[in-house]
Backbone as numpy.savetxt, mean C-alpha at the origin, in Angstrom:
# Nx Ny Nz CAx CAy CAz Cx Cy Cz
-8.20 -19.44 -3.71 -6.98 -19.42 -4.53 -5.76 -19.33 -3.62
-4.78 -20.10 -3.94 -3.84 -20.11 -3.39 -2.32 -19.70 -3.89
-1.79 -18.99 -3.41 -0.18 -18.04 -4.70 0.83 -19.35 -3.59
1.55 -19.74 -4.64 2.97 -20.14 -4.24 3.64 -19.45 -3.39
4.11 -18.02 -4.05 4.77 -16.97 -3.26 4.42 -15.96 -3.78
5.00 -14.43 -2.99 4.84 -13.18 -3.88 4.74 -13.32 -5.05
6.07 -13.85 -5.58 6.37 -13.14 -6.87 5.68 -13.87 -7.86
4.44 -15.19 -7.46 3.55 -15.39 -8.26 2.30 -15.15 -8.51
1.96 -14.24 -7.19 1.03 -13.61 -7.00 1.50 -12.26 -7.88
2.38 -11.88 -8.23 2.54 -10.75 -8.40 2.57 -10.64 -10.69
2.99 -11.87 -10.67 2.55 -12.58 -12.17 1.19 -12.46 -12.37
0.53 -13.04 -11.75 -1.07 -13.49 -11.43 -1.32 -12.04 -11.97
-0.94 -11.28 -10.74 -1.80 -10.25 -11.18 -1.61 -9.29 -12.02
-0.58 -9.13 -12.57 0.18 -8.48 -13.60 -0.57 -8.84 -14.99
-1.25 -10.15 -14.86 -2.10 -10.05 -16.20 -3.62 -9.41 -16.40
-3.85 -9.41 -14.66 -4.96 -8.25 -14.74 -5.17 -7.18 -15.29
-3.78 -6.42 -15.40 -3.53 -5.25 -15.18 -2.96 -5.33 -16.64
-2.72 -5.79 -17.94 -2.26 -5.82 -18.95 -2.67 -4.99 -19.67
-4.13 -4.10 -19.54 -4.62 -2.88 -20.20 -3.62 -1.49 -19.79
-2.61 -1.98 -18.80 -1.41 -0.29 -18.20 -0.13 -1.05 -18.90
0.15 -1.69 -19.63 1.07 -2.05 -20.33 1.91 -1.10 -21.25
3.03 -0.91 -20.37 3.78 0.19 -21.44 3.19 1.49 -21.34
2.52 1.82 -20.72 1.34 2.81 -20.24 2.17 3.93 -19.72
2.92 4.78 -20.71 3.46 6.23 -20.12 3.19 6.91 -18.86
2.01 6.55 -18.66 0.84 7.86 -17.80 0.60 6.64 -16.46
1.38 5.47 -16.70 1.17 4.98 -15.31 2.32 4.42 -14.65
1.89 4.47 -13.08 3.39 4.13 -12.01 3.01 2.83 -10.97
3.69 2.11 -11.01 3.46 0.64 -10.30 3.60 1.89 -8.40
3.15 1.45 -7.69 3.40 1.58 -6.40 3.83 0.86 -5.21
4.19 -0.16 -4.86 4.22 -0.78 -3.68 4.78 -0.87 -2.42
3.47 -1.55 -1.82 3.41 -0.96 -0.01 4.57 -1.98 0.91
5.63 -1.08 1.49 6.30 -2.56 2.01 6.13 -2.88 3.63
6.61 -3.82 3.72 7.83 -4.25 2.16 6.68 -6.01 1.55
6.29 -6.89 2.07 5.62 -7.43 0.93 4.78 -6.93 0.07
4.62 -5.83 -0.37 3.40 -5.49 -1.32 4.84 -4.89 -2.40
5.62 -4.85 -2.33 7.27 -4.23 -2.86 7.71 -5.40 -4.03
7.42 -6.81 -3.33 7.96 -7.60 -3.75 7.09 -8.09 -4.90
5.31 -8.16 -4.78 4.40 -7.81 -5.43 4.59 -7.01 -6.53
4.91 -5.83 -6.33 4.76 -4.93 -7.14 6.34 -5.05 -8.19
7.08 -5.40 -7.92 8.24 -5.42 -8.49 7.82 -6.56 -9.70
7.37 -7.45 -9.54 6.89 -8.50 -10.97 6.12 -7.72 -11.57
4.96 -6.73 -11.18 4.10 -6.69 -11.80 4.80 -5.43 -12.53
5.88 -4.42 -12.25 6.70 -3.67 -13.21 7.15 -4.14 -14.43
8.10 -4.91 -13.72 8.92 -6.04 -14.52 7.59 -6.74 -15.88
6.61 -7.26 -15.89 5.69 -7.88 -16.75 5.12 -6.41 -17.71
5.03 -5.08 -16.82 4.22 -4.64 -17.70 5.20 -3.86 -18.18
6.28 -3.53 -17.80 7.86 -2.46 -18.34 7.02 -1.17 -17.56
6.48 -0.96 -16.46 6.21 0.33 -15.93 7.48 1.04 -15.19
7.45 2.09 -14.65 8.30 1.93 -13.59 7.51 2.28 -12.22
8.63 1.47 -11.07 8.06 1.13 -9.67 9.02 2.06 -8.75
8.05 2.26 -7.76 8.89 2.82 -6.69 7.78 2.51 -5.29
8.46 3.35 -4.40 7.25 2.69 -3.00 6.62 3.80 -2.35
5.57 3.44 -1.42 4.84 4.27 -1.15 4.63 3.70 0.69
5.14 4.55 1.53 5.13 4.38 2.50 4.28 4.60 3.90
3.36 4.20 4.64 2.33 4.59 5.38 2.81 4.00 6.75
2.10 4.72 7.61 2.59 4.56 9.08 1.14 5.02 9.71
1.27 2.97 10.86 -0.11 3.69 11.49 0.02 4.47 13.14
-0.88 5.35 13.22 -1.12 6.05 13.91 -2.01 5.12 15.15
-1.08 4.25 16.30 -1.80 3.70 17.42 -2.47 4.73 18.32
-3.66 3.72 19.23 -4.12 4.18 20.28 -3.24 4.41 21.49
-3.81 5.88 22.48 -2.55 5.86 23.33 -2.37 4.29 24.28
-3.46 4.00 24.68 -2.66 2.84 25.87 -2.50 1.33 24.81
-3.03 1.41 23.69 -2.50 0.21 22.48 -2.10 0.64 21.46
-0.78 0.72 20.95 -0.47 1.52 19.75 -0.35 0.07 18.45
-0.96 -0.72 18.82 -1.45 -1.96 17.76 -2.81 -2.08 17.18
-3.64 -0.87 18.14 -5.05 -1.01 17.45 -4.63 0.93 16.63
-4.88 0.71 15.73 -4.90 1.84 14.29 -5.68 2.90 14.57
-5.59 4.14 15.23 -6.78 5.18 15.16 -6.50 5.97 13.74
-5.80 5.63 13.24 -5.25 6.22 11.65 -3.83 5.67 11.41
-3.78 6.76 10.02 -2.41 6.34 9.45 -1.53 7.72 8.75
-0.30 8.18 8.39 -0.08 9.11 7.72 0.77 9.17 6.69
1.30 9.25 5.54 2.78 9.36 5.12 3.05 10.25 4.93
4.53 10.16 4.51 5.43 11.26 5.06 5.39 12.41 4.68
4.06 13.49 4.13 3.96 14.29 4.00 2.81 15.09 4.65
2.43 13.86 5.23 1.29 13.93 6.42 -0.43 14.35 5.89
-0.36 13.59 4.78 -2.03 13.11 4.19 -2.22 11.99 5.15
-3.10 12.09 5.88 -3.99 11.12 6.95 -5.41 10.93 6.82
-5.58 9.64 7.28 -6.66 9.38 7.74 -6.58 8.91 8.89
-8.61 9.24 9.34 -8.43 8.97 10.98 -9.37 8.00 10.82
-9.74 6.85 11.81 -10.59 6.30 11.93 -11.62 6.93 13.54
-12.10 7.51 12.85 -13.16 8.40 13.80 -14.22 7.81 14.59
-14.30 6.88 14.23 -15.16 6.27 15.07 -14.46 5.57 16.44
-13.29 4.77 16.31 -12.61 4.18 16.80 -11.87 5.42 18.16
-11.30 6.55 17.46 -11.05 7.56 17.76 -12.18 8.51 19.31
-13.25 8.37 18.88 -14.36 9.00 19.65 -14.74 8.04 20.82
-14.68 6.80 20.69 -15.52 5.86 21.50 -13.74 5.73 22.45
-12.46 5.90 22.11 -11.63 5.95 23.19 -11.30 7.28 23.79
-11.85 8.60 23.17 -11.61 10.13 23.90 -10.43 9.86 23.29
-9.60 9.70 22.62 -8.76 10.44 22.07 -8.25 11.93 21.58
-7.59 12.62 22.04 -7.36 14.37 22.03 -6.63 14.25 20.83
-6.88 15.73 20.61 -6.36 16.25 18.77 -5.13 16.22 19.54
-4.59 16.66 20.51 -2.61 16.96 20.90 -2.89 15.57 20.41
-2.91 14.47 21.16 -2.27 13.87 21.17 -2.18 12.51 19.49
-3.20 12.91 18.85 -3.19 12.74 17.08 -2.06 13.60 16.90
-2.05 15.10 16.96 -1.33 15.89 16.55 0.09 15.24 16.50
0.87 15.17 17.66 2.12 14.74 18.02 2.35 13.31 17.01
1.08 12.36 17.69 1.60 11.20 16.44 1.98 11.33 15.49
1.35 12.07 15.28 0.95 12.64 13.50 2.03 12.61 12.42
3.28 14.00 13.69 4.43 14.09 13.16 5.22 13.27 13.70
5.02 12.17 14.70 6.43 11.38 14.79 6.08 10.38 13.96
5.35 9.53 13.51 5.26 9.16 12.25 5.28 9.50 10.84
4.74 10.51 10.75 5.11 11.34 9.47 6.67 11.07 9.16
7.47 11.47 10.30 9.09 11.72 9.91 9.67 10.28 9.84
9.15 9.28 10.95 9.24 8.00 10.90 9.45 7.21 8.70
7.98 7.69 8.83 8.05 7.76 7.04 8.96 7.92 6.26
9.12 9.17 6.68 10.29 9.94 5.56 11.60 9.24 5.85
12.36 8.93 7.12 13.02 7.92 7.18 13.07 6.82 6.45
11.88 6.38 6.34 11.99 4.81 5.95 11.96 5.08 4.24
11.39 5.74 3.75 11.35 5.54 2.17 12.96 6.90 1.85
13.59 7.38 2.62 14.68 7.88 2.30 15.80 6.75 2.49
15.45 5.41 3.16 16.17 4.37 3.05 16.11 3.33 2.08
14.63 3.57 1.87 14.34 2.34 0.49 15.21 3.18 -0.75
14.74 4.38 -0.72 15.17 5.15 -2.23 16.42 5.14 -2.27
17.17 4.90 -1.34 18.67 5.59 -1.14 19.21 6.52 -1.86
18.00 7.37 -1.18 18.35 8.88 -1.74 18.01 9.31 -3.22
17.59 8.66 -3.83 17.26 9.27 -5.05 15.65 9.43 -4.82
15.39 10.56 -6.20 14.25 10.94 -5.80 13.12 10.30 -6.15
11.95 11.19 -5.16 10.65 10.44 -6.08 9.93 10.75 -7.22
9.10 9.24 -7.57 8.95 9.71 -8.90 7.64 10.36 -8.49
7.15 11.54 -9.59 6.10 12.39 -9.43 4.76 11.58 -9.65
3.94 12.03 -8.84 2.41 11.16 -9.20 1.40 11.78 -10.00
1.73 13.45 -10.06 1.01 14.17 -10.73 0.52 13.95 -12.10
-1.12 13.99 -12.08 -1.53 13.91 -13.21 -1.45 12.45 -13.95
-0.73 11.78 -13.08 -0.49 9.99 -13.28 -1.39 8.91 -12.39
-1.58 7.94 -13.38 -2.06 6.94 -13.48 -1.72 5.92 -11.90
-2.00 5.83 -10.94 -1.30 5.37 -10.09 -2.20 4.03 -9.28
-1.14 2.90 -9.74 -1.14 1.73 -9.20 -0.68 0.91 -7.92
-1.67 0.92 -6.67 -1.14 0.76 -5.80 -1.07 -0.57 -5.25
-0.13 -1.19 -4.94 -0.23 -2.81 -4.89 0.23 -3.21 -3.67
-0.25 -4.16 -2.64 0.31 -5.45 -1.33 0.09 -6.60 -1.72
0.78 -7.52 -0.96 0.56 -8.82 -0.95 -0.93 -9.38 -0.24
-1.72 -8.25 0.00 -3.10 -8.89 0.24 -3.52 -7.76 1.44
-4.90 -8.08 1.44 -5.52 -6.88 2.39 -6.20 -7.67 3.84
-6.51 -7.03 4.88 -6.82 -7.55 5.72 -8.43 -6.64 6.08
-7.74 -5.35 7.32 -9.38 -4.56 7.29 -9.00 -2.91 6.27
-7.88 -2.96 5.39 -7.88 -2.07 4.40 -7.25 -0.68 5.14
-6.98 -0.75 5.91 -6.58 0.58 6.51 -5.78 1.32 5.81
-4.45 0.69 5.79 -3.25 0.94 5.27 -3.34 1.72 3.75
-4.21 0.60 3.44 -4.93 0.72 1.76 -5.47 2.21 1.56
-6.31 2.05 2.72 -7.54 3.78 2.59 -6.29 4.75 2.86
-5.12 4.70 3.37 -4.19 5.81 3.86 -3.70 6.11 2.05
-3.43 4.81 1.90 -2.36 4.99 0.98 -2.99 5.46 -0.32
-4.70 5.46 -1.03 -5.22 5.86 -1.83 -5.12 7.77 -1.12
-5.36 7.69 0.26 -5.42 9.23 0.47 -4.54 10.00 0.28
-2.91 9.38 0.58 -1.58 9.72 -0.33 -1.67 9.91 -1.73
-2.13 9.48 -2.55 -1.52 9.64 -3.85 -2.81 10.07 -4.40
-3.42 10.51 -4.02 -4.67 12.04 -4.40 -4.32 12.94 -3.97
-3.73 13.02 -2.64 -2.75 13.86 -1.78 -1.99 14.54 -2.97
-0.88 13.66 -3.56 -0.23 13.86 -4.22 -0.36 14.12 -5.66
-1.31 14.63 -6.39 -2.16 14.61 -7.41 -2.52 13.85 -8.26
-2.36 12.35 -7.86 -2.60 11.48 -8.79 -3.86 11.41 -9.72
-3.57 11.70 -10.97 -5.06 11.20 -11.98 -6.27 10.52 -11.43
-5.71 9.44 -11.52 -6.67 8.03 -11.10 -5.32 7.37 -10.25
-6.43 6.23 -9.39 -5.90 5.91 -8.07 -6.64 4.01 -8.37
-5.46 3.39 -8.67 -5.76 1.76 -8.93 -5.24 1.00 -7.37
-6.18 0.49 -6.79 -6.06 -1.11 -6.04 -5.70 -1.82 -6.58
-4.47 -2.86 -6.75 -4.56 -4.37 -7.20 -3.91 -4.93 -6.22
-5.06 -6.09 -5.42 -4.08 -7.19 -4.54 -4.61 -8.43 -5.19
-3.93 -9.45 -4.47 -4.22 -10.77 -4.83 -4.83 -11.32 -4.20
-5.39 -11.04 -2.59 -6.64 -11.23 -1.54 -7.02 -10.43 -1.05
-8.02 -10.16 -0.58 -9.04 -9.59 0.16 -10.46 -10.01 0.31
-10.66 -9.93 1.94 -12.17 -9.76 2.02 -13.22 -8.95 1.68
-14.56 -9.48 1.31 -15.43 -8.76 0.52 -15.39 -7.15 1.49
-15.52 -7.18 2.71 -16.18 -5.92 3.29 -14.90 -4.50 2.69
-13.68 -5.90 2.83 -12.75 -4.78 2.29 -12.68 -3.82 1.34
-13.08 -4.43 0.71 -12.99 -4.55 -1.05 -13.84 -3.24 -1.32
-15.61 -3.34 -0.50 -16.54 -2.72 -0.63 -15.91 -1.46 0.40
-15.37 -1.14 0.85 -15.23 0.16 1.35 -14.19 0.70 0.56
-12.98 0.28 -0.02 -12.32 0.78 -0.65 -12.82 1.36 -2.20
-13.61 0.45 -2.61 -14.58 0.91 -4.05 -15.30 2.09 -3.57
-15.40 2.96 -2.42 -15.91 3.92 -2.12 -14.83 4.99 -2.60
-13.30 4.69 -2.08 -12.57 5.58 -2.36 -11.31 5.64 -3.70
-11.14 4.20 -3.70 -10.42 4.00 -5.54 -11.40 4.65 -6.75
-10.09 4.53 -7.70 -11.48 4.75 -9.59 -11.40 2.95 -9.61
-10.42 2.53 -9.35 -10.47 1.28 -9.64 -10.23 -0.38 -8.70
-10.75 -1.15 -8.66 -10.31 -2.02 -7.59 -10.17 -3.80 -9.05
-8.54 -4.05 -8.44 -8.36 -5.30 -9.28 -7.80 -6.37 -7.98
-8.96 -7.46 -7.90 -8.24 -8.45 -6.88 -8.26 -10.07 -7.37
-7.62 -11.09 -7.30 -7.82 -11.96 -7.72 -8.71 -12.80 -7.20
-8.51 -13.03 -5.48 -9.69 -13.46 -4.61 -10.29 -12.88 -4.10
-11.50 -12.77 -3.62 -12.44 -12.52 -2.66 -12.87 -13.73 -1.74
-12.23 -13.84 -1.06 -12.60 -15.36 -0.34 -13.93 -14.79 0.72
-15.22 -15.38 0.72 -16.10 -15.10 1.76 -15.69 -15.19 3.11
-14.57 -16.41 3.20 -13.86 -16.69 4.38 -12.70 -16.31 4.76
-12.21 -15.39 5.85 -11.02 -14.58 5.33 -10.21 -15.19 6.81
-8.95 -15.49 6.67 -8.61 -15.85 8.14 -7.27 -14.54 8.49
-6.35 -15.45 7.87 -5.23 -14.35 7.40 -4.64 -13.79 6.23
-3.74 -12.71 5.84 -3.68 -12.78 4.06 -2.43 -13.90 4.11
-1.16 -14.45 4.85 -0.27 -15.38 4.97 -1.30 -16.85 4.65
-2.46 -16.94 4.84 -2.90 -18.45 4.86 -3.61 -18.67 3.57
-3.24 -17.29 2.52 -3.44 -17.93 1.50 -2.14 -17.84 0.27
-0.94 -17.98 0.88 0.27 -18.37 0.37 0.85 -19.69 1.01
1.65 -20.25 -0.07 2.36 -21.42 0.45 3.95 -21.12 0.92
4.39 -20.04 0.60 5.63 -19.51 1.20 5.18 -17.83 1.39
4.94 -17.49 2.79 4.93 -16.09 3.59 5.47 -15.40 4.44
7.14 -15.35 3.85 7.88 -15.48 4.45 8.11 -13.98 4.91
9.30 -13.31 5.93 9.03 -11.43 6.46 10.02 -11.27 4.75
9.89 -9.96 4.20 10.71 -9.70 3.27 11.58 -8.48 4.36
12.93 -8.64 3.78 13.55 -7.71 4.67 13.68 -6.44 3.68
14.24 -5.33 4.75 14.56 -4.03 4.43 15.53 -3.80 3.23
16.08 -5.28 2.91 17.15 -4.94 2.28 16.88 -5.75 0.64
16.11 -6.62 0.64 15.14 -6.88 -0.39 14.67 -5.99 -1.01
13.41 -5.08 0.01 12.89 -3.95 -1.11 13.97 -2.99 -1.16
14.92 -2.38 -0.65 15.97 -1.69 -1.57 16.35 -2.11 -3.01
16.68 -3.74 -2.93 17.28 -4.24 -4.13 16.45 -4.12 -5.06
14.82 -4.65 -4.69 13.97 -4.34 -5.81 13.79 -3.19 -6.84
13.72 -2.03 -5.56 13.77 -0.61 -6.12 14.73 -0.19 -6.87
15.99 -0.64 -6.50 17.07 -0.26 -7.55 16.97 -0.85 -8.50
16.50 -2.43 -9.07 16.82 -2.73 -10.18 15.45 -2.42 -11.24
14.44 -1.46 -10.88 14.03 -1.15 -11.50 13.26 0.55 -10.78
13.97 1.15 -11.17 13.56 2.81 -10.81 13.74 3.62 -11.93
């Protein structure tokens, strides 16, 4: 399957999801900033309201591009422990990441929000949405956030992902909604026809016109 752009992927999947329609007890989430732009149609279709949910990964010391975890800004983490053990990685030096990303976080979604607050997850229905998954990392952080944060139930919806993905995250969601499962996975950009960077100043606009 192939999406035009976000915001038809974000249609697409908004009819998945037509059983949280008007749904008091539930909150659109999205990861940015393309999973923002995602998630902003799929508000908009179901009248929920949206706001974002921000994760930061936690690099290796001599590659900070390979992921030994992730945290947001209240510092619910996950580690990837395996990855973690086979480089000797020290708790200092997780530790320290820990919190310069953590605050990194809080930065960045005190810029999306511009300052207004967040909405509560407690006891809510929570829908977490990107423009597509790759090896799920981000994903597993961001379900560990909003259990973190007391969420009810904890929803996946993307519009790609690979199977292995899919199957580790159904370990930790109540729910997983995707449109593809391609057996063949290259990039999540190669299955859009426009994948373009969304800027910082996009998902602000999104967030404001519906918070």
């Amino acid at each position: 399957m192939i999406f035009h752009d976000r915001q038809e992927a974000g249609k697409k999947l908004s009819l998945a999801l037509l059983k949280y329609k008007n749904d008091k007890n539930t909150i659109i989430l999205g990861l940015p900033r393309g999973g923002v732009v995602v998630a902003a149609e799929i508000a908009k279709a179901l009248d929920l309201p949206l706001d974002v949910m921000v994760i930061r990964k936690i690099g290796a010391p001599m590659n900070h591009e390979l992921a030994i975890g992730a945290t947001d800004e209240l510092g619910h983490m996950v580690l990837n422990e395996e990855i973690i053990d086979s480089l000797g990685v020290t708790q200092d030096y997780i530790d320290k990441e820990k919190v310069k990303e953590q605050k990194l976080a809080e930065d960045r979604l005190n810029r999306y929000r511009q300052n207004r607050p967040p909405l509560s997850l407690k006891g809510k229905t929570v829908v977490l949405i990107d423009d597509g998954l790759a090896t799920g990392a981000t994903m597993r952080a961001a379900i560990h956030s909003a259990k973190g944060k007391k969420a009810k139930k904890v929803i996946v919806a993307v519009p790609v992902a690979p199977p292995e993905t899919i199957e580790k995250l159904r370990k930790e969601a109540d729910e997983i909604v995707c449109l593809d499962i391609p057996a063949f996975f290259g990039a999540v950009g190669a299955f859009y026809e426009i994948f373009d960077q969304t800027s910082d100043e996009e998902v602000m606009k999104l967030l404001t016109h519906k918070s």
